[in-house]
DOTIVEX-296233 format. One line per 5 residues: their letters; for each residue x, y negated, z negated of C-alpha. Coordinates in Angstrom, 1 decimal, padded with zeros to 4 digits. Last residue first. Layout:
DOTIVEX-296233
a> X,Y,Z ~ ...
***
This chain:
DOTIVEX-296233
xxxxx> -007.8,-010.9,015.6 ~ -007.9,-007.3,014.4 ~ -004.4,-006.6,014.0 ~ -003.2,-003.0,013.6 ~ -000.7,-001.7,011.2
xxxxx> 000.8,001.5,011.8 ~ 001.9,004.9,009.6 ~ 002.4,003.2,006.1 ~ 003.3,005.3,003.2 ~ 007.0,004.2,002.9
xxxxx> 006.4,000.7,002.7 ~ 003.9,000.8,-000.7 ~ 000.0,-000.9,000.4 ~ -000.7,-003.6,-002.7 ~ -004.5,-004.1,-002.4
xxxxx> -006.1,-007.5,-004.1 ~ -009.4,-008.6,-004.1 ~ -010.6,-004.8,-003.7 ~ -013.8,-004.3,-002.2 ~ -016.3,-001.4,-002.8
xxxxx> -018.0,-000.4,000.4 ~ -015.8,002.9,001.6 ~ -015.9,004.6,004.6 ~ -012.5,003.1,005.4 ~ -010.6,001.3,002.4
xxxxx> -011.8,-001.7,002.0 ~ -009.4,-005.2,001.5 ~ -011.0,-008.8,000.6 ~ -006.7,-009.6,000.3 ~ -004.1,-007.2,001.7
xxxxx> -000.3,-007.6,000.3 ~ 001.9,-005.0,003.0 ~ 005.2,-003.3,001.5 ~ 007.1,-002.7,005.2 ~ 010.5,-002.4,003.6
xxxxx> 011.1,-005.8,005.1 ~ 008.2,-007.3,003.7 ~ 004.6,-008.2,004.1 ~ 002.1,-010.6,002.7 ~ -001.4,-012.0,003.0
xxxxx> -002.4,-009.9,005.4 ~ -006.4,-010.0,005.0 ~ -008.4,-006.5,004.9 ~ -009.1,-003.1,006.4 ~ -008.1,-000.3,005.0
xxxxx> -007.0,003.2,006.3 ~ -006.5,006.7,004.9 ~ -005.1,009.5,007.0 ~ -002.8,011.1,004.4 ~ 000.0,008.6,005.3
xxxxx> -001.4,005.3,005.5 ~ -003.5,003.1,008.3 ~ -003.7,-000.4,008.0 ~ -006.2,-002.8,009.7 ~ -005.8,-006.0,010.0
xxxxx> -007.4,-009.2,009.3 ~ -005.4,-012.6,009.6 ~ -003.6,-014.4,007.2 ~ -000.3,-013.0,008.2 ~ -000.6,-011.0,011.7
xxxxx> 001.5,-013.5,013.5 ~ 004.2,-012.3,011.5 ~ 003.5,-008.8,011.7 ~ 003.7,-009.0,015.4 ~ 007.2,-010.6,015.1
xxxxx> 008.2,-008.1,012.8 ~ 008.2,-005.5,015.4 ~ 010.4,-007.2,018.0 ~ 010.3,-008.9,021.2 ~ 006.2,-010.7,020.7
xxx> 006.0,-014.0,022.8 ~ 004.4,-012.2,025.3 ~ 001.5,-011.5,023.3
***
């Protein structure tokens, strides 16, 4: 982790691997970062929202909702 100076560089290593993403409202998911941009719009693959079993293949989180991102692996 020393490696890490500045927030996207956690996101970057975070690409591929799970994570878990929490949004405004108190909703999380947990799923594969496939993407992310600079406006903080996250692409989760094999994503579940918390207390939930039905899978999404594909989850599109907006920017503006997001209120952390934490890696799993």
């Amino acid at each position: 982790m020393n490696d890490i100076k500045r927030p996207f560089d956690l996101l970057n290593r975070a690409v591929g691997k799970r994570v878990v993403v929490g949004v405004k409202g108190g909703t999380s998911f947990e799923g594969k970062m496939m993407a992310f941009d600079v406006h903080m719009n996250i692409a989760l693959a094999e994503a579940k929202e918390k207390g939930s079993e039905e899978v999404f293949n594909h989850l599109f989180i907006r920017g503006d909702s997001v209120v952390y991102v934490k890696p799993l692996e």
